[in-house]
C-alpha positions in Angstrom: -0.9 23.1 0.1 -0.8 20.0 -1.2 2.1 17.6 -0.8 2.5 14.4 -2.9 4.7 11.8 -1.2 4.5 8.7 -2.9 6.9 5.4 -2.3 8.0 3.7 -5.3 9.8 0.7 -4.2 11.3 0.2 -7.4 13.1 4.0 -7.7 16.4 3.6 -6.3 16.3 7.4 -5.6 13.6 6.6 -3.0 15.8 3.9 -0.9 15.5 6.4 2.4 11.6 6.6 2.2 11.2 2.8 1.7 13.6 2.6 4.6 11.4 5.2 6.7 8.4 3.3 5.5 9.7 -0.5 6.4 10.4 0.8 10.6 6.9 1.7 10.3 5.4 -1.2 9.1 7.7 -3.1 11.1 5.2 -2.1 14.1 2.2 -2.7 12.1 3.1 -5.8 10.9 2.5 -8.0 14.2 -1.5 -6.9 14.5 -2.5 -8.0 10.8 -2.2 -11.9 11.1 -5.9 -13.2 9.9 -7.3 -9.4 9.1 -9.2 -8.0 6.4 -7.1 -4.3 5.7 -8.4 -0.9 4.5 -5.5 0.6 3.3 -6.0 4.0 2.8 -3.6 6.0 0.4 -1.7 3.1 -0.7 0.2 4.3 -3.7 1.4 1.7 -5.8 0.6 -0.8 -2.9 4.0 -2.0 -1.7 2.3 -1.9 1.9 -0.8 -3.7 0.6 1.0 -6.5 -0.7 3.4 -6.8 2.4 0.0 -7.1 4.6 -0.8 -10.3 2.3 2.5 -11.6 2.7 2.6 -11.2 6.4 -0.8 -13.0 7.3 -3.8 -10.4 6.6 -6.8 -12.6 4.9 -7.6 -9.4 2.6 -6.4 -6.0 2.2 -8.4 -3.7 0.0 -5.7 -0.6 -1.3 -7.4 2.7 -2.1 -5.7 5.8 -3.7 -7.2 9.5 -5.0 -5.0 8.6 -8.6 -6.8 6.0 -10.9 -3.4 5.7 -12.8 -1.6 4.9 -9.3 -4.7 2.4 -8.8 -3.4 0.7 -12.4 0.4 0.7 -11.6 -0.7 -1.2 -8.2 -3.4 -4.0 -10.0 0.4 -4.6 -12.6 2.8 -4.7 -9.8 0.4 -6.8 -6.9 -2.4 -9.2 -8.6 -3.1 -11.5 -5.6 -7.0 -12.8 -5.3 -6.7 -11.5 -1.8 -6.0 -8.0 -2.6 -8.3 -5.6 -4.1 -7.3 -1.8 -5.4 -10.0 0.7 -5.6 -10.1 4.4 -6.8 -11.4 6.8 -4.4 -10.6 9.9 -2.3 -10.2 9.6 1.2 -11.5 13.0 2.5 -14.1 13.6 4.9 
């Protein structure tokens, strides 16, 4: 089965996930102060981007869709952040 869940930050229809999502990055947040970040799935990036505002040197955002990839280089161009397409599987 596959199950796409993807947060769009900017879909007000999606206001519960980015809520679910923020009380989990609230306990990330805390550890990433002068990291470099693989961020693995990232979707659009919204959590990629919050890493770079919140002290992480470098996060590098990687998702299975090269369109998602795209719609995350528009929405979060920052020289310290760096989207790649790949797939994640082992």
């Amino acid at each position: 089965m596959n199950v796409v869940e993807r947060l769009d930050e900017e879909d007000p229809n999606q206001e519960w996930l980015l809520n679910f999502h923020r009380e989990i990055y609230s306990h990330i947040i805390p550890f990433i102060k002068n990291k470099n970040i693989l961020d693995i799935a990232c979707g659009f990036g919204y959590a990629t981007n919050l890493y770079i505002q919140n002290g992480a040197s470098s996060v590098t955002g990687v998702d299975i869709s090269e369109e998602t990839i795209n719609e995350a280089k528009r929405r979060y161009n920052n020289k310290n952040i760096n989207f790649l397409q790949g797939n994640a599987k082992i």
